[in-house]
N, CA, C and O atoms as a GROMACS GRO file, in nm:
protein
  236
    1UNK      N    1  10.276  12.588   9.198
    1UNK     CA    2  10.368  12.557   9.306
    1UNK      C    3  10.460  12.676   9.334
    1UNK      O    4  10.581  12.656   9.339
    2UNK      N    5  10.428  12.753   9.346
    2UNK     CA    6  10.492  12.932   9.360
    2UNK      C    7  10.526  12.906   9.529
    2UNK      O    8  10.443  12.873   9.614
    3UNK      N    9  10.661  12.928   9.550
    3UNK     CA   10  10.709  12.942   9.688
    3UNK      C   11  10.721  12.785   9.744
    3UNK      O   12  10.711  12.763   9.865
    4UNK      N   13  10.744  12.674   9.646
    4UNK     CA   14  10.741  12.570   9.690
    4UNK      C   15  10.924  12.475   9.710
    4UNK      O   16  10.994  12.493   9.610
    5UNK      N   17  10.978  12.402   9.802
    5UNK     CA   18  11.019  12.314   9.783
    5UNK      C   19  11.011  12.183   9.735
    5UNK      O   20  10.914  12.123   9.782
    6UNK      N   21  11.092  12.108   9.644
    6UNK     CA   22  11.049  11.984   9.628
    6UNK      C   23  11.180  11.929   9.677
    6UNK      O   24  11.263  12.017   9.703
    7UNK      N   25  11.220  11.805   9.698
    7UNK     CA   26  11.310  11.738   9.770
    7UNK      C   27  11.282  11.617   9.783
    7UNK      O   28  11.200  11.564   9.859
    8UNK      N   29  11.416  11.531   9.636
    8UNK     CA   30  11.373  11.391   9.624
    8UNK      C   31  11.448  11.286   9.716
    8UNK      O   32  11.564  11.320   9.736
    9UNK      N   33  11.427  11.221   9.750
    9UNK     CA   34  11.518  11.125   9.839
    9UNK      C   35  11.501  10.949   9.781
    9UNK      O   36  11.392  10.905   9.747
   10UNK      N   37  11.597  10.884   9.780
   10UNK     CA   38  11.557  10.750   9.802
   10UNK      C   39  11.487  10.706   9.933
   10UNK      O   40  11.506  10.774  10.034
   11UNK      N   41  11.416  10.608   9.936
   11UNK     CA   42  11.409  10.516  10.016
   11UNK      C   43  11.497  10.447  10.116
   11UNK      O   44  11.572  10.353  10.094
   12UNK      N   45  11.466  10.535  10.277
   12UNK     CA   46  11.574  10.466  10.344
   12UNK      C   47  11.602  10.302  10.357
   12UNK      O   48  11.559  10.233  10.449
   13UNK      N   49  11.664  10.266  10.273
   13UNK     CA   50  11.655  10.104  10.280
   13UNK      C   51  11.865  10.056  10.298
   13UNK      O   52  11.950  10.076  10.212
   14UNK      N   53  11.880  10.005  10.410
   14UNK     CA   54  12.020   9.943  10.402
   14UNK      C   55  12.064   9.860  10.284
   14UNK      O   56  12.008   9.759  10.240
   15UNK      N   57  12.181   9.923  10.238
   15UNK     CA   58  12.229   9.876  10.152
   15UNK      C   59  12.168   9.901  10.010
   15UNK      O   60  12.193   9.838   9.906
   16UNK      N   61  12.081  10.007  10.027
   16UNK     CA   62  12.045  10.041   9.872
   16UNK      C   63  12.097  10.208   9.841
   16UNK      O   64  12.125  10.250   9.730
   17UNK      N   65  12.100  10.278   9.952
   17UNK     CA   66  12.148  10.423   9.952
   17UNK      C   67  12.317  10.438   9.951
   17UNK      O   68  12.394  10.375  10.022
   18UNK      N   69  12.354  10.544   9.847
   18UNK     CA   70  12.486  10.582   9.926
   18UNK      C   71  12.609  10.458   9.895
   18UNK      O   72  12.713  10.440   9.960
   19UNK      N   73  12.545  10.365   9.742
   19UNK     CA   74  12.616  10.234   9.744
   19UNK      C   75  12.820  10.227   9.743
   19UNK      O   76  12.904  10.157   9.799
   20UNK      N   77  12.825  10.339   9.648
   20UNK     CA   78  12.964  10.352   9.622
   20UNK      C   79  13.047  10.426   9.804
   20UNK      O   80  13.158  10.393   9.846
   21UNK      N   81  12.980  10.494   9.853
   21UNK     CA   82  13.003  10.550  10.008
   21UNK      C   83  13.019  10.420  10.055
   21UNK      O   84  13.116  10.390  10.125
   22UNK      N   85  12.903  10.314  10.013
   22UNK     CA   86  12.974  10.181  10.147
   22UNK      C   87  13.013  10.078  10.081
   22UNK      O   88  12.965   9.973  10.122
   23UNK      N   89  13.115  10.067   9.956
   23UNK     CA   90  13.176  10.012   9.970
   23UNK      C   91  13.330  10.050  10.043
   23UNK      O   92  13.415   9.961  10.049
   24UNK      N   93  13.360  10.186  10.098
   24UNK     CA   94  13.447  10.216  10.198
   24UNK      C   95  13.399  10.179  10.347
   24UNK      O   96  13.471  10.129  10.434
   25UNK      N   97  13.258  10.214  10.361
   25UNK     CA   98  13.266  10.225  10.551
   25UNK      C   99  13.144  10.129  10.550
   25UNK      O  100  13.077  10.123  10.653
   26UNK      N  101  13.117  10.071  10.468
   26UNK     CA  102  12.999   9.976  10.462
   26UNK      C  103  12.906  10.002  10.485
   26UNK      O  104  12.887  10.120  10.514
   27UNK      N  105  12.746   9.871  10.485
   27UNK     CA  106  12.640   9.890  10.453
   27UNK      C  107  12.556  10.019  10.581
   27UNK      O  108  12.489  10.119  10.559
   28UNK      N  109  12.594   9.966  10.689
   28UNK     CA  110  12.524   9.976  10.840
   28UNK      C  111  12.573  10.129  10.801
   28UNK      O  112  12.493  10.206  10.748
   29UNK      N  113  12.704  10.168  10.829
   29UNK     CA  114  12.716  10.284  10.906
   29UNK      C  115  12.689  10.390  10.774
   29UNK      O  116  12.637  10.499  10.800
   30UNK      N  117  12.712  10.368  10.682
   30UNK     CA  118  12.631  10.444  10.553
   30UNK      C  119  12.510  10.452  10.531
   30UNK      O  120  12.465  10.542  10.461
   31UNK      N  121  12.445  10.373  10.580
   31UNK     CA  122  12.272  10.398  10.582
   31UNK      C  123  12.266  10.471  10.761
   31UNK      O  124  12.152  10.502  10.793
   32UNK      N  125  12.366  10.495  10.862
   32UNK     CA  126  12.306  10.602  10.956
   32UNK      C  127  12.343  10.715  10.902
   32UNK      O  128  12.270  10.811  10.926
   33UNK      N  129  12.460  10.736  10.818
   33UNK     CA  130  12.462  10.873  10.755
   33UNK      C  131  12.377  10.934  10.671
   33UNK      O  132  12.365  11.055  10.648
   34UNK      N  133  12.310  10.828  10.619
   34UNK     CA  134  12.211  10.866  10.493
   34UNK      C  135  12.069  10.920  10.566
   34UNK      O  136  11.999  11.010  10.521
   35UNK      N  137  12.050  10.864  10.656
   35UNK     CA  138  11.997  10.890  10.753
   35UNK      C  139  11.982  11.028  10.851
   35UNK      O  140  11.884  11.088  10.894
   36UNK      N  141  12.110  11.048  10.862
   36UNK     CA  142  12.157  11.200  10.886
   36UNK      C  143  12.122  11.288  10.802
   36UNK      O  144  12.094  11.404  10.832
   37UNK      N  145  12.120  11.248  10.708
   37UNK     CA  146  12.161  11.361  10.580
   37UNK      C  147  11.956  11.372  10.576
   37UNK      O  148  11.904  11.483  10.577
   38UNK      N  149  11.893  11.280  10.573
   38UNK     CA  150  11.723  11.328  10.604
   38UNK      C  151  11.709  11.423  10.729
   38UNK      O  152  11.640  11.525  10.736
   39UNK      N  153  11.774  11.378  10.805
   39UNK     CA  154  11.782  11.460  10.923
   39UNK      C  155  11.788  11.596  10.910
   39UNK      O  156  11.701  11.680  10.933
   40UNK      N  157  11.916  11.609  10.863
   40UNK     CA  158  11.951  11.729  10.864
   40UNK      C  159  11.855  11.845  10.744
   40UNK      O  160  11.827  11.964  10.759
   41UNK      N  161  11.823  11.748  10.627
   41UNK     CA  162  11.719  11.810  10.526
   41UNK      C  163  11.614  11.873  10.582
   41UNK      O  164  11.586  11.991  10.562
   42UNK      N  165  11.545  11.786  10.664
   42UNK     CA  166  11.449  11.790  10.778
   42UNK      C  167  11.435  11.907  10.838
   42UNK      O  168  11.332  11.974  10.828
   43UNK      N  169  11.595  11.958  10.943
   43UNK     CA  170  11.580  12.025  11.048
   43UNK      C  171  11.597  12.191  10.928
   43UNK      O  172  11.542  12.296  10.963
   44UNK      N  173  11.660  12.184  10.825
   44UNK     CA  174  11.720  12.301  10.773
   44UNK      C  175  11.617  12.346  10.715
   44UNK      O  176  11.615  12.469  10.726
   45UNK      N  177  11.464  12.276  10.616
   45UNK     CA  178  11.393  12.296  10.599
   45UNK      C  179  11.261  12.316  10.682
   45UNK      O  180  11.172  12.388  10.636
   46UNK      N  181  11.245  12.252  10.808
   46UNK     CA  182  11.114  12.310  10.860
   46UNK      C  183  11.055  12.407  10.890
   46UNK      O  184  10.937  12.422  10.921
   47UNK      N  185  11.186  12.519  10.875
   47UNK     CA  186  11.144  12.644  10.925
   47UNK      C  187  11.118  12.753  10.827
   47UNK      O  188  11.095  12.872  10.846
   48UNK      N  189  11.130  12.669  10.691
   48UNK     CA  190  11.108  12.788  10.558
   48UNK      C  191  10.934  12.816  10.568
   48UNK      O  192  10.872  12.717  10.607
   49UNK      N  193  10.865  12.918  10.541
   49UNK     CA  194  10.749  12.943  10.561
   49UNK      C  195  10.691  12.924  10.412
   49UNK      O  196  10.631  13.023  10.369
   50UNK      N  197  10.699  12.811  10.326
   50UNK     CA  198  10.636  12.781  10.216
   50UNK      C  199  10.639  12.635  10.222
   50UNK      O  200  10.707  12.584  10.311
   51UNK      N  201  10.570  12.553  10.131
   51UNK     CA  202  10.516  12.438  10.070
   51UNK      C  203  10.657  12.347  10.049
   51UNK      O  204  10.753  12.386   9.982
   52UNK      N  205  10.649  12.223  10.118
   52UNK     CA  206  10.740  12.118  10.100
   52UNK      C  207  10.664  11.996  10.060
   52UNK      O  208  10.566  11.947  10.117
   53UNK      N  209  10.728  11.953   9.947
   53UNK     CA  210  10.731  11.801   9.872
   53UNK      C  211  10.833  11.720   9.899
   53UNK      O  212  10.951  11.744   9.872
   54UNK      N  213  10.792  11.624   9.952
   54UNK     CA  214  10.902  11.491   9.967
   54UNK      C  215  10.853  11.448   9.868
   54UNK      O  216  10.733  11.449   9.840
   55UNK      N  217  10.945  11.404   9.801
   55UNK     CA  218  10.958  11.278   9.755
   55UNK      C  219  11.025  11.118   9.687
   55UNK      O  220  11.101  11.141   9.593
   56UNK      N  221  11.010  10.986   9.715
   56UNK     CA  222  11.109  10.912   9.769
   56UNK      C  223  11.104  10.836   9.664
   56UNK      O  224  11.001  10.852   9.599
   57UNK      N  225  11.192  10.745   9.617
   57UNK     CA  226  11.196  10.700   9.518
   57UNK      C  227  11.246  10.593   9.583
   57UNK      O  228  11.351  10.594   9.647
   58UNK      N  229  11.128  10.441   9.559
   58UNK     CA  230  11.145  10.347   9.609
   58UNK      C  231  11.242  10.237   9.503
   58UNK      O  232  11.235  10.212   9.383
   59UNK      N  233  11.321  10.193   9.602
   59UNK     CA  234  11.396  10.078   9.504
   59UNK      C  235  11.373   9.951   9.574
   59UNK      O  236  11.417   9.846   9.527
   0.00000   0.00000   0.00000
């Protein structure tokens, strides 16, 4: 895996990501941030010219 990313994520699932974050701003709007935050993983990595691994860890 020479020149590779790996990049683990949970499972976007409401109310399982980000738990201690929503008990301030709650379930909904903490799972669109969590959401963001793939997003943004997403946009910052597509443009590296080597090997990407997701991977999600289902709960």
């Amino acid at each position: 895996m020479k020149n590779s990313l790996i990049i683990f994520a949970r499972n976007p699932v409401m109310g399982k990501v980000k738990t201690r974050l929503a008990e301030k701003l709650g379930a909904e709007k903490t799972f669109e941030i969590y959401n963001k935050f793939l997003e943004n993983i997403y946009d910052k990595t597509k443009i590296l010219n080597f090997k990407k691994y997701l991977f999600f860890r289902i709960i």
